[in-house]
FIBA-33988 format. One record per atom (N, C-alpha, C, CB): atom name; x, y, z. Coordinates in Angstrom, 1 decimal, padded with zeros to 4 digits, m for minus. Glycine has a CB too. Layout:
BEGIN
name	X	Y	Z
CA	X	Y	Z
...
This chain:
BEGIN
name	X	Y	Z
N	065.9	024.2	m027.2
CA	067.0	025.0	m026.8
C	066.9	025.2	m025.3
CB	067.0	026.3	m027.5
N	068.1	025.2	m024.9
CA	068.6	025.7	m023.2
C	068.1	026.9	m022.7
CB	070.2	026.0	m023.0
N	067.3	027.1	m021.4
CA	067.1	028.6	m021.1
C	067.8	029.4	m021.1
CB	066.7	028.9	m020.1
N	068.2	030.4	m021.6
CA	069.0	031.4	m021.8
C	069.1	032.5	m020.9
CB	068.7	031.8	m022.8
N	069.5	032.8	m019.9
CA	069.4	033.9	m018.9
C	070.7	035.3	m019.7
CB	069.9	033.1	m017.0
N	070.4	036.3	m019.0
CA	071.4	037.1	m018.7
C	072.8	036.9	m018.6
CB	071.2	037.5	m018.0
N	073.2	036.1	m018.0
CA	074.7	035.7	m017.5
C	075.2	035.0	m018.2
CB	075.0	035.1	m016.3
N	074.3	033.6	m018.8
CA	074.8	032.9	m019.7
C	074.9	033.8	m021.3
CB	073.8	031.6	m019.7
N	074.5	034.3	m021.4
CA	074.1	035.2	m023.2
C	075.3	036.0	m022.6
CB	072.2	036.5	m023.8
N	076.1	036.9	m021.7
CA	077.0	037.7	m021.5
C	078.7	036.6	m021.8
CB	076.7	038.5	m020.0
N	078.3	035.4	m020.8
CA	079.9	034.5	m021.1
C	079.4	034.8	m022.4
CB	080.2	032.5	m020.5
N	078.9	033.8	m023.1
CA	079.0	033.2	m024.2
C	079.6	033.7	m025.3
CB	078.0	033.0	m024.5
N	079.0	035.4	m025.2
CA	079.2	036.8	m026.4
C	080.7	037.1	m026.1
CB	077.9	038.5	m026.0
N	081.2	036.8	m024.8
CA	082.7	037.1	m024.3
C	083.7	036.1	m024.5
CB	082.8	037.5	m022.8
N	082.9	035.1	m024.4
CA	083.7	033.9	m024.8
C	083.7	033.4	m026.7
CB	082.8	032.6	m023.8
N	083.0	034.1	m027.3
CA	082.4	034.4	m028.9
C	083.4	035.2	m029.4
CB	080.9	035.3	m029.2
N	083.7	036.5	m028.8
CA	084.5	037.4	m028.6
C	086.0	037.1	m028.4
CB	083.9	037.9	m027.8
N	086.5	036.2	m027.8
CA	087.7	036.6	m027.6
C	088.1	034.9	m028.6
CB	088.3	036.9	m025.8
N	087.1	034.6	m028.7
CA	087.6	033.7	m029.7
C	088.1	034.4	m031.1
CB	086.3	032.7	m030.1
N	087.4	035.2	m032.0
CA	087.7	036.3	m032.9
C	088.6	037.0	m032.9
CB	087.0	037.0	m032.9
N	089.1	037.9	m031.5
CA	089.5	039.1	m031.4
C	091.2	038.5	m030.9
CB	088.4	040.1	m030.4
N	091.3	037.4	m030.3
CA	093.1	037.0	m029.6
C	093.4	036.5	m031.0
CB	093.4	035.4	m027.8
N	093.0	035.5	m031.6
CA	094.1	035.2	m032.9
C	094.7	036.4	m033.7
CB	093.5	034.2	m034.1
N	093.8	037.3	m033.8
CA	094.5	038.9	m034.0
C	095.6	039.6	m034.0
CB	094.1	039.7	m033.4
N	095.2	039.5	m032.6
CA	096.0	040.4	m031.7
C	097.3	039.6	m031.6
CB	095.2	040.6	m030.2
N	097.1	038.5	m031.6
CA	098.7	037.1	m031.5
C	099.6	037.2	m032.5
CB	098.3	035.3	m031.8
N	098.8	037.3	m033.8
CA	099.3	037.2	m035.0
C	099.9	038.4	m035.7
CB	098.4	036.7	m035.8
N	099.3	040.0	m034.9
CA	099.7	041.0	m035.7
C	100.9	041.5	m035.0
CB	098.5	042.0	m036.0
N	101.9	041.5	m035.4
CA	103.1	042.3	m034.9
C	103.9	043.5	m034.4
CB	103.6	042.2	m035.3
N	102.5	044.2	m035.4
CA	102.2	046.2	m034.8
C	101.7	045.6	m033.2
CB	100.3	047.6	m036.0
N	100.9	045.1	m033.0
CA	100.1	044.8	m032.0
C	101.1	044.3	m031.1
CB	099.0	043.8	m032.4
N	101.3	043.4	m030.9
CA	102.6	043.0	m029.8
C	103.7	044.1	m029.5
CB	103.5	041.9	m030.5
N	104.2	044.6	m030.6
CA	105.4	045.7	m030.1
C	104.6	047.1	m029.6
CB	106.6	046.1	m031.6
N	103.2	047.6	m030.4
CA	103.0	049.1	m030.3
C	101.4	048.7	m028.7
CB	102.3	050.2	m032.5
N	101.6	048.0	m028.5
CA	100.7	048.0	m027.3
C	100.6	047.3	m026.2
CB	099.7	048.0	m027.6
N	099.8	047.3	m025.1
CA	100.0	047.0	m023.9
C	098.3	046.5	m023.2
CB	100.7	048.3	m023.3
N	098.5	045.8	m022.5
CA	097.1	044.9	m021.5
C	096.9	045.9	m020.8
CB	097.3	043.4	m020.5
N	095.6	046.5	m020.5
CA	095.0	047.1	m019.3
C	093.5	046.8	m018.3
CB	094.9	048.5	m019.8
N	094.1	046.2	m017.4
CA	093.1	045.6	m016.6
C	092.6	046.1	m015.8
CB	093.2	044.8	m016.1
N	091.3	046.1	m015.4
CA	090.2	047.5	m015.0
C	089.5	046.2	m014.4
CB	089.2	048.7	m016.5
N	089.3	046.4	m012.9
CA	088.2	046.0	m012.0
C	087.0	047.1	m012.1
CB	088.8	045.9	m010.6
N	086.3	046.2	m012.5
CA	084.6	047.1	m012.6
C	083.3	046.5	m012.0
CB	084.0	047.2	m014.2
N	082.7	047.2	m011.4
CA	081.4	046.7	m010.7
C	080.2	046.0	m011.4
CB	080.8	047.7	m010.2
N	079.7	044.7	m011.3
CA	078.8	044.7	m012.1
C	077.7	044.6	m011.3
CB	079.0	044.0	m013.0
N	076.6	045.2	m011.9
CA	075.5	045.4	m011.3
C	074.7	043.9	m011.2
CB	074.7	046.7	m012.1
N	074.8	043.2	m012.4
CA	073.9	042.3	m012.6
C	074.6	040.9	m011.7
CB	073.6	042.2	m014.3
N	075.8	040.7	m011.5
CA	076.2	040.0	m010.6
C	076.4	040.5	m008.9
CB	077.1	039.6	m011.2
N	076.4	041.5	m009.1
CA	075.9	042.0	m007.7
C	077.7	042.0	m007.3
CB	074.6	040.6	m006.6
N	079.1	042.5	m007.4
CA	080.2	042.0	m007.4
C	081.1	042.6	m008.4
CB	080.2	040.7	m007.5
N	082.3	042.3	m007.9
CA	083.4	043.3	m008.9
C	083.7	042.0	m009.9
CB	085.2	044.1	m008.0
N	084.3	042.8	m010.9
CA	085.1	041.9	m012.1
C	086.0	042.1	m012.6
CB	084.8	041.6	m013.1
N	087.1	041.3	m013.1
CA	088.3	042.1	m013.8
C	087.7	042.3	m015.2
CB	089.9	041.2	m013.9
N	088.5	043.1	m016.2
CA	088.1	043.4	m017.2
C	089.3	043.5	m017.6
CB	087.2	044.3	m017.2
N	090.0	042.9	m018.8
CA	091.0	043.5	m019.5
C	090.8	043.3	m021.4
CB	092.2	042.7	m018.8
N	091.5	044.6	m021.3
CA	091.5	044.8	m022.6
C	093.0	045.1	m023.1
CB	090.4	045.9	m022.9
N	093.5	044.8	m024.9
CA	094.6	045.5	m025.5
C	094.8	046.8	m025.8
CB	094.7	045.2	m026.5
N	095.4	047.8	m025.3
CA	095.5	049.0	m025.6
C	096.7	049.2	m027.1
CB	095.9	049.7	m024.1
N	096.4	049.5	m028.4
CA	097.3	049.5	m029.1
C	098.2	050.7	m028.9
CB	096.9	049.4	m030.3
């Protein structure tokens, strides 16, 4: 197996993640009409740098 650092295990779990979590959100129709995207720039410590962050708000 591939060395595994920090950064790589964080994509991966976010990229794991939105694999799961968008066909959801696509497919459910409460979801589309009763909510909204909110994107949040946040610091991250371990990259040393800001990041966007967005999430579904229902």
């Amino acid at each position: 197996m591939t060395q595994l650092n920090r950064r790589m295990f964080l994509a991966s779990a976010g990229a794991a993640a939105s694999v799961r979590l968008l066909p959801s959100v696509a497919t459910n129709p409460a979801a589309r009409q009763g909510g909204r995207w909110v994107l949040k720039l946040v610091y991250d410590k371990s990259l040393g740098m800001m990041r966007a962050v967005e999430r579904f708000i229902p």
